[in-house]
Biotite code that builds the C-alpha atoms (Angstrom):
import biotite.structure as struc

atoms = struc.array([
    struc.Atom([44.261, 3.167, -24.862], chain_id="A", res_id=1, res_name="UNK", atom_name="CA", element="C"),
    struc.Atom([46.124, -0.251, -23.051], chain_id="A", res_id=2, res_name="UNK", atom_name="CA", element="C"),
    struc.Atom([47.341, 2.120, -20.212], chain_id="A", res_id=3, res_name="UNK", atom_name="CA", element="C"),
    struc.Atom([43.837, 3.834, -19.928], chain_id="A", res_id=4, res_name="UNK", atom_name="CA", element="C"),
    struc.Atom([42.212, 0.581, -19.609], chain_id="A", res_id=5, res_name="UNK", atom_name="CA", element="C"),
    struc.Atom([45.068, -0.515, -17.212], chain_id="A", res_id=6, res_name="UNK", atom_name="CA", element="C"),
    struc.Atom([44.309, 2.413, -14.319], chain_id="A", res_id=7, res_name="UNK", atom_name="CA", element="C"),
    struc.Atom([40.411, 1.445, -14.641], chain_id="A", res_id=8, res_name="UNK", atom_name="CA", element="C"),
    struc.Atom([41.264, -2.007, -13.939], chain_id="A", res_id=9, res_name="UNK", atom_name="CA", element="C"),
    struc.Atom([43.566, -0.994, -10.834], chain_id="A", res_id=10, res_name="UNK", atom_name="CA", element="C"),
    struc.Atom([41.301, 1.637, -10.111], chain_id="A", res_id=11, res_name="UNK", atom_name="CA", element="C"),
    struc.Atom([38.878, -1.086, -9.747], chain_id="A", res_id=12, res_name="UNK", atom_name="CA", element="C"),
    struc.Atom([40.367, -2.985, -7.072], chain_id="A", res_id=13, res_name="UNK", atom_name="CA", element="C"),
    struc.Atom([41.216, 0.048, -5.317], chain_id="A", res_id=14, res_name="UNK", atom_name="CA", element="C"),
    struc.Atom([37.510, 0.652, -4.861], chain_id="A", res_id=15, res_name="UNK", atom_name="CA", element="C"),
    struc.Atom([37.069, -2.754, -4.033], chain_id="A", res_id=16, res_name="UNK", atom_name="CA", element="C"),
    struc.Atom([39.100, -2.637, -1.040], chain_id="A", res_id=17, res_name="UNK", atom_name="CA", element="C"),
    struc.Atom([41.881, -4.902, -2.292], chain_id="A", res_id=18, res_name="UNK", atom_name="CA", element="C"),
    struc.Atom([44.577, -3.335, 0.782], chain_id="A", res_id=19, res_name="UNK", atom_name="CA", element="C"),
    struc.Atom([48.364, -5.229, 1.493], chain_id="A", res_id=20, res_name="UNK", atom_name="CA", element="C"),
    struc.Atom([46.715, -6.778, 4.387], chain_id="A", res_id=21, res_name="UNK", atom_name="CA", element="C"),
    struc.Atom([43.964, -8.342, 2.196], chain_id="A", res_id=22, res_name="UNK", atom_name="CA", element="C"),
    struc.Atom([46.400, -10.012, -0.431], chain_id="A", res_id=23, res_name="UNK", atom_name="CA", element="C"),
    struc.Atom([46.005, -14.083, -0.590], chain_id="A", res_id=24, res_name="UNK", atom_name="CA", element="C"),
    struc.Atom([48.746, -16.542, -1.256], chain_id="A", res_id=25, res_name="UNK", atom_name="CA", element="C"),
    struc.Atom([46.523, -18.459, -3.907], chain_id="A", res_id=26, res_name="UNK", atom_name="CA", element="C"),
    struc.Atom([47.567, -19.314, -7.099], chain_id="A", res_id=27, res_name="UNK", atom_name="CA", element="C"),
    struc.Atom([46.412, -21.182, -10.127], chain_id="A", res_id=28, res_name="UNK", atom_name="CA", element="C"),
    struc.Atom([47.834, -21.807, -13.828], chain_id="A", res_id=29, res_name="UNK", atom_name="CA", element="C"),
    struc.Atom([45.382, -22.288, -16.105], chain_id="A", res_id=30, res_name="UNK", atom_name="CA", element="C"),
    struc.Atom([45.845, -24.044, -19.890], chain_id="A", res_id=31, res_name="UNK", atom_name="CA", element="C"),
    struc.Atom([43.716, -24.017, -22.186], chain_id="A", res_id=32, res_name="UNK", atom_name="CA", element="C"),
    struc.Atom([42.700, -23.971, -26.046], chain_id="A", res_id=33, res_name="UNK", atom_name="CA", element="C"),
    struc.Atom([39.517, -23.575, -28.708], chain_id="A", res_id=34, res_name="UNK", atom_name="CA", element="C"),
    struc.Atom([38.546, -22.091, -31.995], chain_id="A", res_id=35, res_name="UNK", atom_name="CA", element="C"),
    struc.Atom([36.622, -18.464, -32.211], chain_id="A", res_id=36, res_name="UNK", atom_name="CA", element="C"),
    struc.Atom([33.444, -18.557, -34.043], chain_id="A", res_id=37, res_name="UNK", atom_name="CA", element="C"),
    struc.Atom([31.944, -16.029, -36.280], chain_id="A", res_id=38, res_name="UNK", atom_name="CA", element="C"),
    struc.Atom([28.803, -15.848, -33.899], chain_id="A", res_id=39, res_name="UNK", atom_name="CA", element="C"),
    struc.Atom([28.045, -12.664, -31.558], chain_id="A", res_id=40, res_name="UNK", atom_name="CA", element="C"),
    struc.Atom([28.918, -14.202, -27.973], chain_id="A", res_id=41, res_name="UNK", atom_name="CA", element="C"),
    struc.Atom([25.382, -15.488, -26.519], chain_id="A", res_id=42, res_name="UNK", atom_name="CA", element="C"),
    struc.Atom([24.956, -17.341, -30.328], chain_id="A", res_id=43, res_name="UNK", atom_name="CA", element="C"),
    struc.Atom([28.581, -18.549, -29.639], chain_id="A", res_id=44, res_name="UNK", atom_name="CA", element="C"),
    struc.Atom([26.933, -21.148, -26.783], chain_id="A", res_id=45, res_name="UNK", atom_name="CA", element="C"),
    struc.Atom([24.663, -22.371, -29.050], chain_id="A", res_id=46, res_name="UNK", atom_name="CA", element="C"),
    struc.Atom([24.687, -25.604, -30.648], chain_id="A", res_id=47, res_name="UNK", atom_name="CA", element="C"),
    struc.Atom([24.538, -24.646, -34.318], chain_id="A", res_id=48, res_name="UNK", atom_name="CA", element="C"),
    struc.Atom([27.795, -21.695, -34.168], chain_id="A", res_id=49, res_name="UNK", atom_name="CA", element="C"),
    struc.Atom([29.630, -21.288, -36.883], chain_id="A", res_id=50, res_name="UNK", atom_name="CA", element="C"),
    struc.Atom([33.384, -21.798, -35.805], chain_id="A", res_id=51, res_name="UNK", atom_name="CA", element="C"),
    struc.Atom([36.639, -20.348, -37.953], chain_id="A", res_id=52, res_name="UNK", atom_name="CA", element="C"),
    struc.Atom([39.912, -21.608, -39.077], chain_id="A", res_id=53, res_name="UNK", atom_name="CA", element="C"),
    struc.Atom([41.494, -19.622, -36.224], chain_id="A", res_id=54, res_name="UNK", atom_name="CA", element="C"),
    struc.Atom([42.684, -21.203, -32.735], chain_id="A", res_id=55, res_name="UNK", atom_name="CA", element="C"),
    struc.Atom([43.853, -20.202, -29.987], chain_id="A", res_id=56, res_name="UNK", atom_name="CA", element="C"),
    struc.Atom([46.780, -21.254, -27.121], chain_id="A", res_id=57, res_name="UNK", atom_name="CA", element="C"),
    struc.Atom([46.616, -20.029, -23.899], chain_id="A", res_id=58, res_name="UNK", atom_name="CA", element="C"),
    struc.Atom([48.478, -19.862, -20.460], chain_id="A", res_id=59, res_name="UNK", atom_name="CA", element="C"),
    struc.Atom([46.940, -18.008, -17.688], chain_id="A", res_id=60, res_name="UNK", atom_name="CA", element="C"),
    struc.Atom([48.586, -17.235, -14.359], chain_id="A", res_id=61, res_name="UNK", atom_name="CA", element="C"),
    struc.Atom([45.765, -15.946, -11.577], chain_id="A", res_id=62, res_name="UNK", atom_name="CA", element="C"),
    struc.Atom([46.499, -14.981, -7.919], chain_id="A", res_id=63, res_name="UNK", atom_name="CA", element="C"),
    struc.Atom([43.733, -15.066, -5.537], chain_id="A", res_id=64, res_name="UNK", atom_name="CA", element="C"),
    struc.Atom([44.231, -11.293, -3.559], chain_id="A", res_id=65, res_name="UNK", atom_name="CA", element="C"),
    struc.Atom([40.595, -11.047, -1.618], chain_id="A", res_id=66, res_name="UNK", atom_name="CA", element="C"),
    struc.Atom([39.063, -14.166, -0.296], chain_id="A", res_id=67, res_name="UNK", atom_name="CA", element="C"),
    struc.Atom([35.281, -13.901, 1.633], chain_id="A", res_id=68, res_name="UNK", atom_name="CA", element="C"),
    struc.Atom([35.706, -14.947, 5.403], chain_id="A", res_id=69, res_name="UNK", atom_name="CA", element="C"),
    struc.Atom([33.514, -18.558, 4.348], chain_id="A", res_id=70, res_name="UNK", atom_name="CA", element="C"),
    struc.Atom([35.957, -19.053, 1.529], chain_id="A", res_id=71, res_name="UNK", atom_name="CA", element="C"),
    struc.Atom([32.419, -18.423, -1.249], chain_id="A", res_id=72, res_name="UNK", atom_name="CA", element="C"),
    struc.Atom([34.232, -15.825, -3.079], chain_id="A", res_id=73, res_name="UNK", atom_name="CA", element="C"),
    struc.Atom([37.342, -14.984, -3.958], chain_id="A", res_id=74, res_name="UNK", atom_name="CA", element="C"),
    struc.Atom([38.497, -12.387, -5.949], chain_id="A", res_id=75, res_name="UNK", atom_name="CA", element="C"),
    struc.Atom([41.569, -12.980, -8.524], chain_id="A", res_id=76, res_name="UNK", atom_name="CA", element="C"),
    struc.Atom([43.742, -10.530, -10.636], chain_id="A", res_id=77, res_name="UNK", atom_name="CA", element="C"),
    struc.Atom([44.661, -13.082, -14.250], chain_id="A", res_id=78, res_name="UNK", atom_name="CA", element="C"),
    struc.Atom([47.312, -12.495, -16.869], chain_id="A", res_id=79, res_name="UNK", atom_name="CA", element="C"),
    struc.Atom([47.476, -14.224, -19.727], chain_id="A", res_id=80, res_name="UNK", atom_name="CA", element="C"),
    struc.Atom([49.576, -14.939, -23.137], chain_id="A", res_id=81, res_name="UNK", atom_name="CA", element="C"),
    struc.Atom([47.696, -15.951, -25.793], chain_id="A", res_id=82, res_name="UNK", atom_name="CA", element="C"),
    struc.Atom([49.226, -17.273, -29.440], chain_id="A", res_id=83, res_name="UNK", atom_name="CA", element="C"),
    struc.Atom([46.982, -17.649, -32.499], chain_id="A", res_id=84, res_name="UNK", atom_name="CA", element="C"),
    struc.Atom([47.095, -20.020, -35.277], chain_id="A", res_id=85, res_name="UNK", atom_name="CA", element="C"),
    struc.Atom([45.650, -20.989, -38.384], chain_id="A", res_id=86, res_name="UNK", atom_name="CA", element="C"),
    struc.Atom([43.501, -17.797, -39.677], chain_id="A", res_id=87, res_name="UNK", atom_name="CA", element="C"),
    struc.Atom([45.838, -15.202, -38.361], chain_id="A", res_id=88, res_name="UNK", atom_name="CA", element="C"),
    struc.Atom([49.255, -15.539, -35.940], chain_id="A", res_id=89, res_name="UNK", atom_name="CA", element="C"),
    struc.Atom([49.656, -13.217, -33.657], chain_id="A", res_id=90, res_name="UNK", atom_name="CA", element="C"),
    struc.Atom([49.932, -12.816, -29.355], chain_id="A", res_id=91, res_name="UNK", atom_name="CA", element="C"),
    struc.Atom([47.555, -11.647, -27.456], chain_id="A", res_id=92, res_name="UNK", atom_name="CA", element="C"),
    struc.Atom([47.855, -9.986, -23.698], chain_id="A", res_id=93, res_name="UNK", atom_name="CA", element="C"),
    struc.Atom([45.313, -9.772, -21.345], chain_id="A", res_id=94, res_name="UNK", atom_name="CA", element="C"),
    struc.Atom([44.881, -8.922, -17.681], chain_id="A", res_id=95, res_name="UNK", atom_name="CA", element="C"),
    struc.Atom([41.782, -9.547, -15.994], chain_id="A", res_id=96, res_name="UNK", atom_name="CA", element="C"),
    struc.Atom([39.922, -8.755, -12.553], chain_id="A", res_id=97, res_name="UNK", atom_name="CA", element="C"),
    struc.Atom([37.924, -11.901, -11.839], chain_id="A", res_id=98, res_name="UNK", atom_name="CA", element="C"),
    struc.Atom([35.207, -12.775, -9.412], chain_id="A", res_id=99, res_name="UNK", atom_name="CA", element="C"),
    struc.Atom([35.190, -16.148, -8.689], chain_id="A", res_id=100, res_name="UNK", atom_name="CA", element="C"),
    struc.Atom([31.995, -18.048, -6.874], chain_id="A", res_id=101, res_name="UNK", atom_name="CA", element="C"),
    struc.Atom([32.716, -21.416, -5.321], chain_id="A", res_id=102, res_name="UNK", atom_name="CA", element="C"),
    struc.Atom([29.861, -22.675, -3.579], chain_id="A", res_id=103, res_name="UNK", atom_name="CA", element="C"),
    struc.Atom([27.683, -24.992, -5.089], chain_id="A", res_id=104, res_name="UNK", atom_name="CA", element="C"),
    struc.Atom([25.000, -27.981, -3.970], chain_id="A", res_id=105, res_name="UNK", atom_name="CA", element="C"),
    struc.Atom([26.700, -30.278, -5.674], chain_id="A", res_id=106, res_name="UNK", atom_name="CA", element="C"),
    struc.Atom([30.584, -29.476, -4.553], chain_id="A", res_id=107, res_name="UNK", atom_name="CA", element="C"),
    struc.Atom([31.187, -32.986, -2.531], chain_id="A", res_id=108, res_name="UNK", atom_name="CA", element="C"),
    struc.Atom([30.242, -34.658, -5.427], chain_id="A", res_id=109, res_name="UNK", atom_name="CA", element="C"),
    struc.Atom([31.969, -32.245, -8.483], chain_id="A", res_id=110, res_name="UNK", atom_name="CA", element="C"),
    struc.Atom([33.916, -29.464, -7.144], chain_id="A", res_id=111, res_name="UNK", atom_name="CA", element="C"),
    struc.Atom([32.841, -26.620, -9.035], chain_id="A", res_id=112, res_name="UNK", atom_name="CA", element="C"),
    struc.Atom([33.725, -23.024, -9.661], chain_id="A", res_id=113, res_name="UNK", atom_name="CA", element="C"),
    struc.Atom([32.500, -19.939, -11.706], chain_id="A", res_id=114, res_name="UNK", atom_name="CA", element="C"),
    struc.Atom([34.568, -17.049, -12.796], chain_id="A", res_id=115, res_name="UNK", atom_name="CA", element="C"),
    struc.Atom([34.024, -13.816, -14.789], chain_id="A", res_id=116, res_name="UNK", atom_name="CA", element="C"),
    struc.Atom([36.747, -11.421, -15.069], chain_id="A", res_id=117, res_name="UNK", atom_name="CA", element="C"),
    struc.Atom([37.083, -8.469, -17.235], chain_id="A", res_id=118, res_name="UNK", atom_name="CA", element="C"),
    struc.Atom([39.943, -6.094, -17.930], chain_id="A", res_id=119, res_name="UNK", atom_name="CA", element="C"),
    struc.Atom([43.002, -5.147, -21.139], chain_id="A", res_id=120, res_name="UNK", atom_name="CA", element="C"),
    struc.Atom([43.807, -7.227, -24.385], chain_id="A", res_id=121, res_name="UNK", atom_name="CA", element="C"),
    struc.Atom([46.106, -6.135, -26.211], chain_id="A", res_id=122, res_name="UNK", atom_name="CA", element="C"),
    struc.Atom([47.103, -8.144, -29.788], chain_id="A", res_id=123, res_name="UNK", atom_name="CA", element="C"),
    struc.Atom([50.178, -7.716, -30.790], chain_id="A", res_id=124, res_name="UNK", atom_name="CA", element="C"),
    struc.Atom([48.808, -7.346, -34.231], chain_id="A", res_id=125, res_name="UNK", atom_name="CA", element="C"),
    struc.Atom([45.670, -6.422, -35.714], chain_id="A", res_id=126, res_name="UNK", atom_name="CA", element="C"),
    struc.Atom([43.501, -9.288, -35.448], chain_id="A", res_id=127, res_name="UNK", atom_name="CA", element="C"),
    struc.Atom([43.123, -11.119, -38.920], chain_id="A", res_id=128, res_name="UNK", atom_name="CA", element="C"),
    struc.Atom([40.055, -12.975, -38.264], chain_id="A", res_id=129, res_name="UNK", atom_name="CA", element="C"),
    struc.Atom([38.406, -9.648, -36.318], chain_id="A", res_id=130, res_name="UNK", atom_name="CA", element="C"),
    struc.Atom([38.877, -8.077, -39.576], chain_id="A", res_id=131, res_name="UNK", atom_name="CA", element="C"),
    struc.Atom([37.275, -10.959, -41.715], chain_id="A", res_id=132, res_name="UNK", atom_name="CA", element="C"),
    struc.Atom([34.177, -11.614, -39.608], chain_id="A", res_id=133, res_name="UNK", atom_name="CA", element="C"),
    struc.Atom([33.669, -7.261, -38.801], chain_id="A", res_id=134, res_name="UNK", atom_name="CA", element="C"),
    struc.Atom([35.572, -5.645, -41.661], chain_id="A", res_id=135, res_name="UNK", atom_name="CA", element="C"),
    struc.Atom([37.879, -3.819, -39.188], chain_id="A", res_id=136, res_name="UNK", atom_name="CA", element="C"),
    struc.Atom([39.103, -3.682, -35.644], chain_id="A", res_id=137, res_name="UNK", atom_name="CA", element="C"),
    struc.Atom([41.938, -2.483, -33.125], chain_id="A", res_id=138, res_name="UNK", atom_name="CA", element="C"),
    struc.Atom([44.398, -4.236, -31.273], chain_id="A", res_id=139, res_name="UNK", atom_name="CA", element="C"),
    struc.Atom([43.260, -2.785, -28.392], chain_id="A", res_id=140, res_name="UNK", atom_name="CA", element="C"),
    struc.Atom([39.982, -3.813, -26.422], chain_id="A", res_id=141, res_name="UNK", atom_name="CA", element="C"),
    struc.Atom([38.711, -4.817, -23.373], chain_id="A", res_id=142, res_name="UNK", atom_name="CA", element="C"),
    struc.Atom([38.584, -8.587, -22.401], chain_id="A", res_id=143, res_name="UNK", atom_name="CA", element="C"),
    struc.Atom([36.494, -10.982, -20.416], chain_id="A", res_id=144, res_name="UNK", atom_name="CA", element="C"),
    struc.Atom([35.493, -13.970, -19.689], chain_id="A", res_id=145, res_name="UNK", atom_name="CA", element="C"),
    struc.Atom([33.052, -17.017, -18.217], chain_id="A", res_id=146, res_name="UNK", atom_name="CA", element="C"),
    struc.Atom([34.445, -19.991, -16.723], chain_id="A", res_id=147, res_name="UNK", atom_name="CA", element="C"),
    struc.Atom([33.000, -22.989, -15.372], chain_id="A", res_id=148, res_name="UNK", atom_name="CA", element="C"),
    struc.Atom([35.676, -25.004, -13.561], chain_id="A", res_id=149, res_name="UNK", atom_name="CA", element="C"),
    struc.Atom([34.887, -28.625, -12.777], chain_id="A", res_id=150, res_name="UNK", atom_name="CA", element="C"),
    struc.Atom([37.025, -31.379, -10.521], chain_id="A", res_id=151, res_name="UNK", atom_name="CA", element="C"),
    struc.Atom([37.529, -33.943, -8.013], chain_id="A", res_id=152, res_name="UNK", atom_name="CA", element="C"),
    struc.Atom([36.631, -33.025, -4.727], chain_id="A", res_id=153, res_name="UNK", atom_name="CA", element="C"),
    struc.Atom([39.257, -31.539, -2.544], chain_id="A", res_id=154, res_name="UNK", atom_name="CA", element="C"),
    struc.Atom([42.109, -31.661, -5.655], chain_id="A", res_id=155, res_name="UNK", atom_name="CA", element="C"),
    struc.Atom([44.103, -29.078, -7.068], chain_id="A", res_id=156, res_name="UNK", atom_name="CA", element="C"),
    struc.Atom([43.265, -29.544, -10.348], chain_id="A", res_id=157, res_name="UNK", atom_name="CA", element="C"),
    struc.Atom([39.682, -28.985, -12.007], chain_id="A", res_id=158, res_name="UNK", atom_name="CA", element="C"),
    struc.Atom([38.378, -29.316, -16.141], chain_id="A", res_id=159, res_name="UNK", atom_name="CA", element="C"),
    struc.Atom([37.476, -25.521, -17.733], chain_id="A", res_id=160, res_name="UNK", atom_name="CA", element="C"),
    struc.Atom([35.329, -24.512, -20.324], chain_id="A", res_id=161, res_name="UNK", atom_name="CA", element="C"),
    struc.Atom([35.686, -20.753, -20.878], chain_id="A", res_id=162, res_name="UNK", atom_name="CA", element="C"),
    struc.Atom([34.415, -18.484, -23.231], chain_id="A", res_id=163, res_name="UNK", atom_name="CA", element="C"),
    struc.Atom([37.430, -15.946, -24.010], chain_id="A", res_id=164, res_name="UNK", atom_name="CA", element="C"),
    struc.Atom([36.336, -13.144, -25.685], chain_id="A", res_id=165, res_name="UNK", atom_name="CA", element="C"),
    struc.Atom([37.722, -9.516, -26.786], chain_id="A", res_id=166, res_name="UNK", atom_name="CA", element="C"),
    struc.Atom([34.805, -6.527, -26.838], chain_id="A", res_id=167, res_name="UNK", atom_name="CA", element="C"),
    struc.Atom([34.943, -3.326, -28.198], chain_id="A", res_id=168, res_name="UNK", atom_name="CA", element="C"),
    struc.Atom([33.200, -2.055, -25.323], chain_id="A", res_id=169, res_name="UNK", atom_name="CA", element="C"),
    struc.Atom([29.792, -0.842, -26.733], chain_id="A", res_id=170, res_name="UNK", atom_name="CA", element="C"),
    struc.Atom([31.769, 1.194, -29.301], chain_id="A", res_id=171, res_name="UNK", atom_name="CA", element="C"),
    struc.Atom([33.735, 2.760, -26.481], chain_id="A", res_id=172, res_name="UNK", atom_name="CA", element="C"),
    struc.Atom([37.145, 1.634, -27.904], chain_id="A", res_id=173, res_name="UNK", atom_name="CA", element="C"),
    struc.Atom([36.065, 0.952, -32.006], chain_id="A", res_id=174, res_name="UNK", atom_name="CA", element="C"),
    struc.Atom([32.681, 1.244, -33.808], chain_id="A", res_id=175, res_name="UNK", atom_name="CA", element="C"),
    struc.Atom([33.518, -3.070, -35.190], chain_id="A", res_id=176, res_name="UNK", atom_name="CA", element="C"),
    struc.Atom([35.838, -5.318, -33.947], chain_id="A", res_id=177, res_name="UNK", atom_name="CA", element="C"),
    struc.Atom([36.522, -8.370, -31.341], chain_id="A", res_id=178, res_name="UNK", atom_name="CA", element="C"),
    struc.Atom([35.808, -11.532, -31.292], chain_id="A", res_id=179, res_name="UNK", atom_name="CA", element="C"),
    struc.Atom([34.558, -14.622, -29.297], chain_id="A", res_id=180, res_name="UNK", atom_name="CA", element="C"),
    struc.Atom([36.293, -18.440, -28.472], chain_id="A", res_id=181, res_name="UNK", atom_name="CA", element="C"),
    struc.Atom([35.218, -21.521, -26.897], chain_id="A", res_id=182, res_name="UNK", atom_name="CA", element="C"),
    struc.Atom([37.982, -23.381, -24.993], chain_id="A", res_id=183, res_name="UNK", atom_name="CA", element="C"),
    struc.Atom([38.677, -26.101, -23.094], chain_id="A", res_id=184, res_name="UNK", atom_name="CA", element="C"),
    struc.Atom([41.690, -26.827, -20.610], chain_id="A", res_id=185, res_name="UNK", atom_name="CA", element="C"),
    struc.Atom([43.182, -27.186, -17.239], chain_id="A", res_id=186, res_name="UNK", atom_name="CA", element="C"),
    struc.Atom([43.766, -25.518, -14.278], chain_id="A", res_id=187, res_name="UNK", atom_name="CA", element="C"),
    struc.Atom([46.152, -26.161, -11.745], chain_id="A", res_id=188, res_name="UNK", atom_name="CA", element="C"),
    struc.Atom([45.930, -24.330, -8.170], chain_id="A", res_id=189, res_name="UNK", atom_name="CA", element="C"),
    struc.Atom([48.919, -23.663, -5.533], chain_id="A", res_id=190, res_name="UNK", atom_name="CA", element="C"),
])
């Protein structure tokens, strides 16, 4: 299932024109950490979620390979390793096609980006806490995420609040499963 999800995520950029003339020399690590609530994902941005004993560690390398002629929007292939603690301790892999908007009103005063990307997670283990808050679920689904990226104007570094979470895929890859995290970190472009 990994390797199917893998050729729809290259397929994707194929159709999305990503060519070897296209490719970008941007990079950017990203750091960053939170605890997954037991809340479907739109309750998870709510004040009153209901967060687990489960955290998460993450470190996310992303290369820019399509940027728009203004510089707007750039597109970005991300892969990450992810280790658990606490309610279950496991790794995590994910790769992720991202589209990333960077023009905003307020940019001279807060540089600020928005991301969502989507592609493979695999755990390297079945996912305690999955289990606990759905009664079952697979170690592999499809991942995505928001991002809001805030920072000094013309820096390389920016604050990130993400929402990293793993989908079954409207039952496409289990009938329960996945889970949602709120996070907070760093990220570093060059």
């Amino acid at each position: 299932m990994f390797f199917l999800i893998l050729r729809i995520t290259m397929g994707t950029l194929f159709l999305l024109g990503v060519t070897g003339s296209a490719w970008g020399q941007d990079y950017a690590l990203t750091v960053y950490g939170g605890r997954v609530t037991e809340d479907p994902w739109v309750e998870s941005l709510l004040p009153n979620v209901k967060l687990t004993d489960t955290y998460i560690r993450v470190a996310a390398l992303a290369w820019t390979i399509k940027r728009r002629e203004d510089g707007a929007f750039t597109l970005e292939i991300e892969g990450q390793v992810a280790k658990y603690s606490g309610g279950q301790e496991h790794f995590e892999f994910n790769l992720a096609v991202a589209g990333r908007w960077h023009n905003f009103r307020w940019d001279e005063a807060v540089d600020t980006s928005f991301a969502f990307g989507i592609g493979p997670s695999w755990a390297a283990e079945e996912p305690e806490t999955e289990v606990m808050i759905h009664g079952t679920t697979k170690q592999c689904l499809v991942y995505w995420f928001a991002e809001i990226a805030l920072g000094p104007p013309d820096s390389n570094w920016a604050l990130v609040f993400r929402l990293h979470h793993r989908s079954i895929a409207f039952g496409l890859l289990a009938e329960e499963g996945g889970s949602n995290t709120l996070t907070t970190g760093l990220k570093f472009r060059f």
